[in-house]
C-alpha positions as CSV (number, residue, x, y, z in Angstrom):
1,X,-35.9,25.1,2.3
2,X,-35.7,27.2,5.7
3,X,-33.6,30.2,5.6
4,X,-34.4,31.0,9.4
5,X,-32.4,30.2,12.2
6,X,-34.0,27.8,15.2
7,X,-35.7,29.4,17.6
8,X,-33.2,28.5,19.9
9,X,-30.1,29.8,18.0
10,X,-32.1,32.8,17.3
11,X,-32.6,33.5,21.2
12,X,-28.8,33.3,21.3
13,X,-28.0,35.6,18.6
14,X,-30.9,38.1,20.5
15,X,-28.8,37.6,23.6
16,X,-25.3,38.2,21.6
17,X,-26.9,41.5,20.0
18,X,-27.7,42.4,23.8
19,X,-24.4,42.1,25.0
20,X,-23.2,44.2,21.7
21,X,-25.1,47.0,22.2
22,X,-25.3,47.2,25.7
23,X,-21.4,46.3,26.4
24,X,-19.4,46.9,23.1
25,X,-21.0,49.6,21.2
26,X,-20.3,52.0,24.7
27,X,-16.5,51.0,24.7
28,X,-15.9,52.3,20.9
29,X,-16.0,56.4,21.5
30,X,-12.9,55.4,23.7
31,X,-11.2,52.2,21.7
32,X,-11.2,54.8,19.2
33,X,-10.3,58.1,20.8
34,X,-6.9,56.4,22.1
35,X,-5.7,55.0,18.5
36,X,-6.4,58.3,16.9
37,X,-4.0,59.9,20.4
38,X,-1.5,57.2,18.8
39,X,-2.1,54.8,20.8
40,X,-2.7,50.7,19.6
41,X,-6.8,49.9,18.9
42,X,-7.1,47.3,21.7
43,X,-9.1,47.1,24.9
44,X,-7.2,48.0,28.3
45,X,-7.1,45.2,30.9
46,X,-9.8,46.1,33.1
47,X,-11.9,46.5,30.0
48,X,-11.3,42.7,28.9
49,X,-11.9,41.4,32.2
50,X,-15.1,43.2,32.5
51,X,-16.2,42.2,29.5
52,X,-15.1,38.7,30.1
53,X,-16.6,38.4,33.2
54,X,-20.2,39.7,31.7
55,X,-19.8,37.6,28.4
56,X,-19.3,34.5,31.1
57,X,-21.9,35.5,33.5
58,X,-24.5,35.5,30.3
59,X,-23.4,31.9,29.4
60,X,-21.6,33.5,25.8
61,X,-18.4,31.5,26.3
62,X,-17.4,28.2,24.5
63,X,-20.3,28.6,22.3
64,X,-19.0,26.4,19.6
65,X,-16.3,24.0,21.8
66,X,-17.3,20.5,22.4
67,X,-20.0,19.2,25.4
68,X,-17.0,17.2,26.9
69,X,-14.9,20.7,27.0
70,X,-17.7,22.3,29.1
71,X,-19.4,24.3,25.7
72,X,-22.5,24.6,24.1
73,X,-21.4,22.8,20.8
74,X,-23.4,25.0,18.7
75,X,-23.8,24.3,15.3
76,X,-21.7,26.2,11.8
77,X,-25.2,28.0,11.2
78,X,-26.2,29.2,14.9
79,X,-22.3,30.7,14.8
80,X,-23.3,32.6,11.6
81,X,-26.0,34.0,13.3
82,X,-23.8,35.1,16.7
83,X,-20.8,36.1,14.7
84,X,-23.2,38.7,12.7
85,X,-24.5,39.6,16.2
86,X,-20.7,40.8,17.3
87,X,-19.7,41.9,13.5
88,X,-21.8,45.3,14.4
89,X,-19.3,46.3,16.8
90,X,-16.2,47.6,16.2
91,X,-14.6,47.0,19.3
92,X,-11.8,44.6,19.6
93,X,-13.5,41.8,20.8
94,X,-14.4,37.9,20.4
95,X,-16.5,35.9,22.5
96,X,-13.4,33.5,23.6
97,X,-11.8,30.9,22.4
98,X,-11.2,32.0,19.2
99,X,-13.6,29.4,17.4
100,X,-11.0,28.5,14.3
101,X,-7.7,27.5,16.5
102,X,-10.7,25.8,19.5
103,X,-11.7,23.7,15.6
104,X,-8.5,22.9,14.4
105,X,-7.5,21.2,18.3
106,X,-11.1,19.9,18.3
107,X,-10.3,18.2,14.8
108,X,-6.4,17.2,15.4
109,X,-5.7,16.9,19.4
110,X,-4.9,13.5,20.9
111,X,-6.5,12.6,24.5
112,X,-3.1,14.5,26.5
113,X,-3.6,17.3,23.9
114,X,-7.1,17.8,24.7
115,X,-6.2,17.5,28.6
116,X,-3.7,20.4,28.2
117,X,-4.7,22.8,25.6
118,X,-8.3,22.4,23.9
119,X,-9.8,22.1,27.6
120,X,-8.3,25.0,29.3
121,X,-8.7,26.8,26.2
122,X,-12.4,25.8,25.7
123,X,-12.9,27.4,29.3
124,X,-11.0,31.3,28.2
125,X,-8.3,30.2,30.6
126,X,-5.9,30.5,27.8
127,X,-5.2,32.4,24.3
128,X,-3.6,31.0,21.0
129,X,-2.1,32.2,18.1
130,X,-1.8,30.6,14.7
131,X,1.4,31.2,12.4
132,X,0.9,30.2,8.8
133,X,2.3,32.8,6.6
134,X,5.9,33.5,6.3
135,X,8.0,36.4,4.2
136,X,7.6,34.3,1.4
137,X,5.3,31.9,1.5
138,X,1.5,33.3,2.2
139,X,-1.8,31.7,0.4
140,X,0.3,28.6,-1.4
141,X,1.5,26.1,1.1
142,X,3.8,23.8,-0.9
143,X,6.3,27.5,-0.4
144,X,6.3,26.9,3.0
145,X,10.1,26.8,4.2
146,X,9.8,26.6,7.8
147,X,11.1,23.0,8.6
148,X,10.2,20.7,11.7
149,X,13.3,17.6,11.4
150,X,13.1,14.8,14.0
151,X,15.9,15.1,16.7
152,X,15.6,11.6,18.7
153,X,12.3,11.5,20.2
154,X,11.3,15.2,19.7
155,X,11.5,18.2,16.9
156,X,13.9,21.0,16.2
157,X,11.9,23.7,14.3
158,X,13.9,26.6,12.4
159,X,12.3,29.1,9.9
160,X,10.0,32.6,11.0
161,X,6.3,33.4,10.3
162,X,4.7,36.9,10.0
163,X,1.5,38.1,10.0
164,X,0.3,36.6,13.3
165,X,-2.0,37.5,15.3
166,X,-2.1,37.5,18.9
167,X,1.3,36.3,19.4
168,X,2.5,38.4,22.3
169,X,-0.4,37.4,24.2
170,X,-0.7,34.0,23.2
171,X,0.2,31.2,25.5
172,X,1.1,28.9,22.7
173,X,0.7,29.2,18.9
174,X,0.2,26.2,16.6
175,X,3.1,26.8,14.0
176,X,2.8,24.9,10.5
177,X,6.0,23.1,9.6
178,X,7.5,21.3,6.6
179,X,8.4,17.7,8.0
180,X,9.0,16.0,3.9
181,X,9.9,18.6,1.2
182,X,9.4,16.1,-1.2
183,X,5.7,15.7,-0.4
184,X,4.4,19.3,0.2
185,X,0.8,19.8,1.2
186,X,0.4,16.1,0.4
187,X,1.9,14.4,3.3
188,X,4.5,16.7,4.3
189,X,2.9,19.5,6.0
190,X,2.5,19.1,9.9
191,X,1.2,21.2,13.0
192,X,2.9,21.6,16.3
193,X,1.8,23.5,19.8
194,X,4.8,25.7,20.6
195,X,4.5,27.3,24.1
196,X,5.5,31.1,24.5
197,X,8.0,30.4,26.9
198,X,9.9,27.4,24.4
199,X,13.4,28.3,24.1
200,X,14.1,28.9,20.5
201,X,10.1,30.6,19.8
202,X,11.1,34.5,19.4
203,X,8.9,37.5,19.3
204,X,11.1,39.4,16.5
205,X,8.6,42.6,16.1
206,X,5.4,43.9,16.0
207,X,4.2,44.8,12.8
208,X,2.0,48.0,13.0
209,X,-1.4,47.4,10.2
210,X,-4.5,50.1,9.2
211,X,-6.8,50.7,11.5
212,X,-4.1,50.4,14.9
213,X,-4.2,46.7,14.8
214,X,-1.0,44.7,14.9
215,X,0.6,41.6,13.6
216,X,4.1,39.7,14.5
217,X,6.8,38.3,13.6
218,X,8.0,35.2,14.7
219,X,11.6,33.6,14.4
220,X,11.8,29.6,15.4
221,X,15.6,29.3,15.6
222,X,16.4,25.4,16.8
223,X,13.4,25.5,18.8
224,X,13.1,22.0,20.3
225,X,9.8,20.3,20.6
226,X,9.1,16.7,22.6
227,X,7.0,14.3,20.5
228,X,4.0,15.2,22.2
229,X,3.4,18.7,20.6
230,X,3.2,17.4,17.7
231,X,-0.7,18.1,16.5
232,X,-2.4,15.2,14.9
233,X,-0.4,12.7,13.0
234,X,3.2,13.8,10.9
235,X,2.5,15.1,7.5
236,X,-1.5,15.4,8.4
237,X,-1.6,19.1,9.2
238,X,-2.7,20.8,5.6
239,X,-6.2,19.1,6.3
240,X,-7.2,20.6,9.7
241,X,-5.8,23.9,9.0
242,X,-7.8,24.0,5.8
243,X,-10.2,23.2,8.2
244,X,-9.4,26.2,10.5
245,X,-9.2,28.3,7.7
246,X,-12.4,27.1,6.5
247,X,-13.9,28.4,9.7
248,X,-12.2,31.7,10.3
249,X,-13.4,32.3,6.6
250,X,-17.2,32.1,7.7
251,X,-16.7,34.6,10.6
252,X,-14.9,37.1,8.8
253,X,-18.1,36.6,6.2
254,X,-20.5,36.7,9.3
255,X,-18.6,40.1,10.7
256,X,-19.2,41.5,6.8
257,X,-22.5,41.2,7.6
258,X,-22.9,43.2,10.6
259,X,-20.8,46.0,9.6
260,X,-22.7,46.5,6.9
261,X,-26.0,46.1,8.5
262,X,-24.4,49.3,11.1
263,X,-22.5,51.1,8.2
264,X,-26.4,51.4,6.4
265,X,-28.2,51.9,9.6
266,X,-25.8,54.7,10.4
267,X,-26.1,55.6,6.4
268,X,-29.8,56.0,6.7
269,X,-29.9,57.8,10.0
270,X,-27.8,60.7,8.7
271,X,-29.5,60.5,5.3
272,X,-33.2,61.3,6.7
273,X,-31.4,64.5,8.7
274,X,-28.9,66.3,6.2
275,X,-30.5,68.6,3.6
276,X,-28.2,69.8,0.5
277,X,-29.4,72.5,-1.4
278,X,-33.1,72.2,0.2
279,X,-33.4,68.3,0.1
280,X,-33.1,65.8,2.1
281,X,-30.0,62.8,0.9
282,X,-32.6,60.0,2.0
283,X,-34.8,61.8,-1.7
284,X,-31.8,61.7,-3.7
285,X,-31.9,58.9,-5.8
286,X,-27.6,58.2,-5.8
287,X,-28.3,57.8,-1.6
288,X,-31.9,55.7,-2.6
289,X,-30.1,53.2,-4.7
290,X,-26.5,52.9,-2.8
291,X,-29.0,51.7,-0.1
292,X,-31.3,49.5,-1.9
293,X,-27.8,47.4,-2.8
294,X,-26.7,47.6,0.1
295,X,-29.7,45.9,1.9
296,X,-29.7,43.2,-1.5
297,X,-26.4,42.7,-1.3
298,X,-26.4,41.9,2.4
299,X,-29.3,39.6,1.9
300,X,-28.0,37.8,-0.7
301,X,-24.5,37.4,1.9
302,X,-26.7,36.0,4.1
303,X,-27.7,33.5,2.1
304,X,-24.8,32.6,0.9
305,X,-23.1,32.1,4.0
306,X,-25.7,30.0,5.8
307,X,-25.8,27.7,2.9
308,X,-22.2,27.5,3.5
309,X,-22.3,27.1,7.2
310,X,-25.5,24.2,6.2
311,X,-22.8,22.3,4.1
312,X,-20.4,22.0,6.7
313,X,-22.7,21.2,9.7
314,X,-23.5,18.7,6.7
315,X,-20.4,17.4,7.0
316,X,-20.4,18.4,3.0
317,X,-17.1,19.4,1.3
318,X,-18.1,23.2,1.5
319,X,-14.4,24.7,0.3
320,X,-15.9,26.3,-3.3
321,X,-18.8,27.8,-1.8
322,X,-16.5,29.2,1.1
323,X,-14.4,30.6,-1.2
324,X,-17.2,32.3,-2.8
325,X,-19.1,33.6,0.5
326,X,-15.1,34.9,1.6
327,X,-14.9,36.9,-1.6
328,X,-18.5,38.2,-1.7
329,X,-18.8,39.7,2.0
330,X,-15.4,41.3,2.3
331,X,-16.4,43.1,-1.0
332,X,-20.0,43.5,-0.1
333,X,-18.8,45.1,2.9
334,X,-16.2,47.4,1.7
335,X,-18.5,49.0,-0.9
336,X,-21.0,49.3,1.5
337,X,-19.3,50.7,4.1
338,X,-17.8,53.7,1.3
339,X,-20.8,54.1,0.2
340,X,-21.9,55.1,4.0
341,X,-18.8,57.2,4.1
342,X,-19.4,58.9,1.4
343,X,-22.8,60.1,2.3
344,X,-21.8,61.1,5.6
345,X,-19.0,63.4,4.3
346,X,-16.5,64.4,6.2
347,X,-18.2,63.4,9.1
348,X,-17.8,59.6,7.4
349,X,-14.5,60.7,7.7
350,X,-13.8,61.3,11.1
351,X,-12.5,59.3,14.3
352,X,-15.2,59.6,15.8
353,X,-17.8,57.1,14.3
354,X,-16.6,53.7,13.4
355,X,-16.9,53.9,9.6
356,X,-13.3,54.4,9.5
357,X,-12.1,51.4,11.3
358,X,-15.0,49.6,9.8
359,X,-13.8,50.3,6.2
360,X,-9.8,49.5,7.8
361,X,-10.8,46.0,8.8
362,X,-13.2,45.7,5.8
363,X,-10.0,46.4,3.7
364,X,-7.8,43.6,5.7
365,X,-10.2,41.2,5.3
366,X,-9.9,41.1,1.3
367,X,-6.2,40.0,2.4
368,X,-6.0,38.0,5.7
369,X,-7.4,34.3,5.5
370,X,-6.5,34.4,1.3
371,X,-7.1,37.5,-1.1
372,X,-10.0,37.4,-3.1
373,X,-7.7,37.1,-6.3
374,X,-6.6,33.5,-5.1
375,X,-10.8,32.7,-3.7
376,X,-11.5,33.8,-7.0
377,X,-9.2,31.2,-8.6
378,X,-10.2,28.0,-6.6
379,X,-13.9,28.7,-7.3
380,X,-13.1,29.1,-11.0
381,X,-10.7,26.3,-10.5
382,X,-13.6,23.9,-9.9
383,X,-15.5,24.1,-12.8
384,X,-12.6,24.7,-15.7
């Protein structure tokens, strides 16, 4: 069994790492010095276009999107590989499209769907946002209480979601909807592509999180929809956001990865220069063995989550082994990244080195996409 990537998907990865260190690892001393002024952890707009406009020049966009939609149609595995690549890097951001909402069009669009969303989207011409989640309803569908009821030939949608990302920059956002109560996740789940400006989609609040990110709100109060925005068939949604889920699961596994692979480097580097009481912390066995883990731990990660990746480029149902790669790398990474901060001190502490906003989004990441508590319960779940 090969645990390598191809040569080819390795050269990509290389050139991913590249554009990391040479573009994204600069931008973090000053991401970071304006959240800790207050301010919100994103990148200001001449920074995204620059960065845009190098990730484009190097051929980095659409890596995953479809031939037909002008991208490299790379496989589950070579994503692994580039998603590790931007995981060392805590600046805000992603090689666009965001690869899970590009899947879930890719998997659910019509031929006029594809035309007006996944292709412009494919291109970085437009953003997305997905709203799942709602004030009482987050990793169990069948609560889902937002409804979508047919009004003639369209949709009136009323209910609110929360914890969504990207929504006040998003250009439409794929909202989940209950279109039969009486069938739940089986049947009676669909998707719909609201556009920002729909009468009826509100922007209720921003929701500060850790680490200066932000989530929203959303209200849909008789927002009307025409037939065509409805995604995929009626009562067919639950299987392609699984699907999405699925996919935003193996980034966030991928990203583990690279943190911790930077949270040790940066652990090791500090370790071989700070003395205590005459020795060095890279000869005291506490610092020898929290990185000796720390490297098995991320080796056995990546194992795990290219064998997950495998089973879906299989075309495999992979959903157990997900589950267990999702819980796995958010918790590898959290310890690991402590672990560094810890051995930095106070330093590991500070503002001004990522570890902080490493161990922030580490911490997030045992929450968004389903806690581990409920990952831990559907891999149990399919054996008892």
């Amino acid at each position: 069994m090969n645990f390598e990537l191809e040569l080819e998907h390795r050269m990509i990865k290389d050139l991913v790492a590249r554009f990391v260190n040479d573009e994204l690892i600069p931008l973090e001393t000053a991401v970071m010095a304006r959240e800790a002024d207050g301010q919100r952890f994103v990148l200001l707009a001449d920074e995204r276009a620059r960065l845009d406009e190098r990730s484009r020049q190097l051929g980095l966009w659409g890596l995953d999107a479809p031939l037909d939609a002008g991208g490299s149609d790379l496989s589950a595995v070579a994503m692994v590989g580039v998603n590790e690549a931007i995981g060392t890097t805590v600046t805000p951001y992603v090689l666009p499209p965001d690869s899970p909402n590009l899947r879930m069009l890719c998997d659910a669009a019509d031929d006029a769907q594809r035309a007006r969303y996944l292709d412009p989207y494919a291109r970085g011409v437009t953003r997305s946002a997905m709203a799942i989640s709602e004030p009482g309803a987050g990793s169990d569908p069948s609560t889902l209480s937002t409804t979508a009821e047919r009004d003639g030939d369209g949709w009136v949608l009323n209910g609110r979601k929360i914890w969504i990302s990207h929504a006040s920059e998003a250009d439409w956002t794929i909202v989940m909807a209950l279109t039969d109560r009486s069938k739940g996740k089986r049947g009676g789940i669909s998707a719909f592509i609201v556009e920002r400006d729909t009468p009826g989609f509100i922007i209720e609040r921003r929701i500060p999180m850790i680490g200066g990110l932000s989530t929203y709100e959303i209200v849909l109060e008789n927002c009307r929809l025409p037939a065509t925005q409805l995604l995929g068939r009626e009562g067919e949604g639950f299987v392609p956001m699984q699907g999405r889920l699925s996919n935003r699961r193996l980034e966030m596994a991928a990203w583990c990865i690279g943190r911790a692979e930077r949270a040790v480097a940066l652990l090791c580097e500090y370790a071989k220069q700070r003395t205590t009481f005459g020795v060095l912390l890279a000869e005291r066995q506490a610092v020898q063995w929290w990185v000796a883990d720390a490297l098995t731990r991320i080796h056995a990660c990546r194992l795990m989550t290219y064998e997950a990746a495998a089973r879906v480029d299989a075309g495999q149902d992979a959903r157990t082994q997900i589950s267990m790669v999702k819980v796995f790398a958010t918790e590898m990474a959290w310890t690991v990244i402590d672990h560094a901060m810890q051995t930095l001190g106070a330093m590991g502490m500070t503002k001004e080195l990522p570890l902080q906003q490493m161990a922030s989004e580490a911490r997030l990441m045992r929450i968004f996409e389903g806690p581990s508590e409920v990952h831990r319960w559907v891999v149990a779940r399919s054996v008892l």
